[in-house]
C-alpha positions in Angstrom: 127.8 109.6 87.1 125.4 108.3 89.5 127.0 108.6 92.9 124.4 111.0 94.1 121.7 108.4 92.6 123.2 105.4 94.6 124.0 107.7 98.1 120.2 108.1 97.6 119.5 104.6 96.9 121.5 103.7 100.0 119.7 106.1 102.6 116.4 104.2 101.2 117.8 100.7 101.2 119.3 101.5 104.9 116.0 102.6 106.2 114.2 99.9 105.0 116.3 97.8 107.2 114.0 99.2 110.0 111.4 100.2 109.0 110.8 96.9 107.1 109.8 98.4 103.9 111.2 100.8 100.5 109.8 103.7 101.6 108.2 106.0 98.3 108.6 109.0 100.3 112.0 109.2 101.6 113.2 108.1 98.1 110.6 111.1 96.8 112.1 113.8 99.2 115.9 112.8 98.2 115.5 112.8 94.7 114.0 116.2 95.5 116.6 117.4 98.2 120.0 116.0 96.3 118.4 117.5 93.1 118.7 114.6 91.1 117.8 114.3 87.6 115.1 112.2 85.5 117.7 109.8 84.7 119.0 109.4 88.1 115.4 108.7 89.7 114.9 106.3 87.2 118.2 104.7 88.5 116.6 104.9 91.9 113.2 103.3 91.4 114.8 100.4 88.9 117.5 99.5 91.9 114.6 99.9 94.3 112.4 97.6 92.6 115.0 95.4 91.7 115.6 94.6 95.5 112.2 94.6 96.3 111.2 92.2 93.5 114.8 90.1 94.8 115.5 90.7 98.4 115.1 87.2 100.1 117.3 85.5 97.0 120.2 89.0 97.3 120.0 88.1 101.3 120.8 84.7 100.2 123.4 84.9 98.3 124.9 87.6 101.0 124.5 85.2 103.1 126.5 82.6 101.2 129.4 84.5 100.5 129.6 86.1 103.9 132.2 84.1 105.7 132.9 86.2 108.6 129.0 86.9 109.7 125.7 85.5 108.6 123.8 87.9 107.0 121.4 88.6 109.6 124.6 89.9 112.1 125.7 92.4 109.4 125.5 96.1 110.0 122.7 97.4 108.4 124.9 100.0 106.1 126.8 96.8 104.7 123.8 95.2 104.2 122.2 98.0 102.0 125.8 98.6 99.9 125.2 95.2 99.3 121.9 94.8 98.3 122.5 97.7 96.1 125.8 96.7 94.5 124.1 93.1 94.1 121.1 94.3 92.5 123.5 96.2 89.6 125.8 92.9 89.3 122.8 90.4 89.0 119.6 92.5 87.4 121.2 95.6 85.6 123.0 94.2 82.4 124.3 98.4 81.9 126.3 99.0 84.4 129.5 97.2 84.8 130.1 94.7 87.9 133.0 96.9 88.2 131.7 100.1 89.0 128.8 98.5 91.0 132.2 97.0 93.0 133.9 100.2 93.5 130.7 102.7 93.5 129.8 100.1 97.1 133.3 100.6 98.1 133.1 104.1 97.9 129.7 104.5 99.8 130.7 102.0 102.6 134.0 103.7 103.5 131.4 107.4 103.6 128.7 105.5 105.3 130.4 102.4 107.4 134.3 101.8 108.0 137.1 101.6 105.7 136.9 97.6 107.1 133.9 97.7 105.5 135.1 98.6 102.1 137.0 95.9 101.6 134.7 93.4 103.6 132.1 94.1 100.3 134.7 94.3 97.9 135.7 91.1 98.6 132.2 89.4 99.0 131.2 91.3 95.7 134.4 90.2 94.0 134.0 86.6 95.0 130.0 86.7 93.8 131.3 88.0 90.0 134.0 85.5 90.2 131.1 82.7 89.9 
């Protein structure tokens, strides 16, 4: 499983929203500190790079299917679940939309709100719907 992987993932993703960048170290020192595996930090740097390479067309569509908030008022937890959960659905052909669905449930009810949840449940579910 790669819940540890994506938690990791997510604290990257969610820095990034202030910092303004992926940050190599931070997603260095948690692969180190959740003692991840090789196949987990490969996880990590392909959904990194995915949003990297992506991020302005992921915002986008975020944006789109965001009925409640533009994408620029979102908290920045939801924002990350969904950049991540995106990345999986759109980029990464081996992992199922719906475990990138319920894996970004599960993070945003740790990370955000139960509201949350099933506020990116439902944008995610609408996207895979297309």
């Amino acid at each position: 499983m790669r819940t540890m992987a994506r938690e990791a993932a997510f604290k990257v993703v969610f820095a990034s929203r202030f910092t303004g960048e992926i940050e190599g170290e931070l997603e260095k020192s948690l692969e180190k500190s959740e003692r991840l595996d090789k196949d987990d930090s490969r996880y990590i740097e392909r959904v990194l790079t995915v949003i990297s390479e992506h991020e302005d067309e992921l915002l986008k569509i975020i944006d789109e299917h965001s009925k409640v908030f533009p994408e620029s008022r979102l908290f920045p937890a939801d924002k990350s679940v969904l950049l991540i959960a995106l990345a999986e659905i759109k980029y990464m052909d081996d992992i199922p939309n719906v475990v990138a669905v319920n894996e970004a449930a599960n993070i945003s009810s740790k990370y955000s709100s139960a509201k949350s949840a099933s506020f990116i449940s439902g944008i995610l579910s609408e996207i895979i719907k297309e």
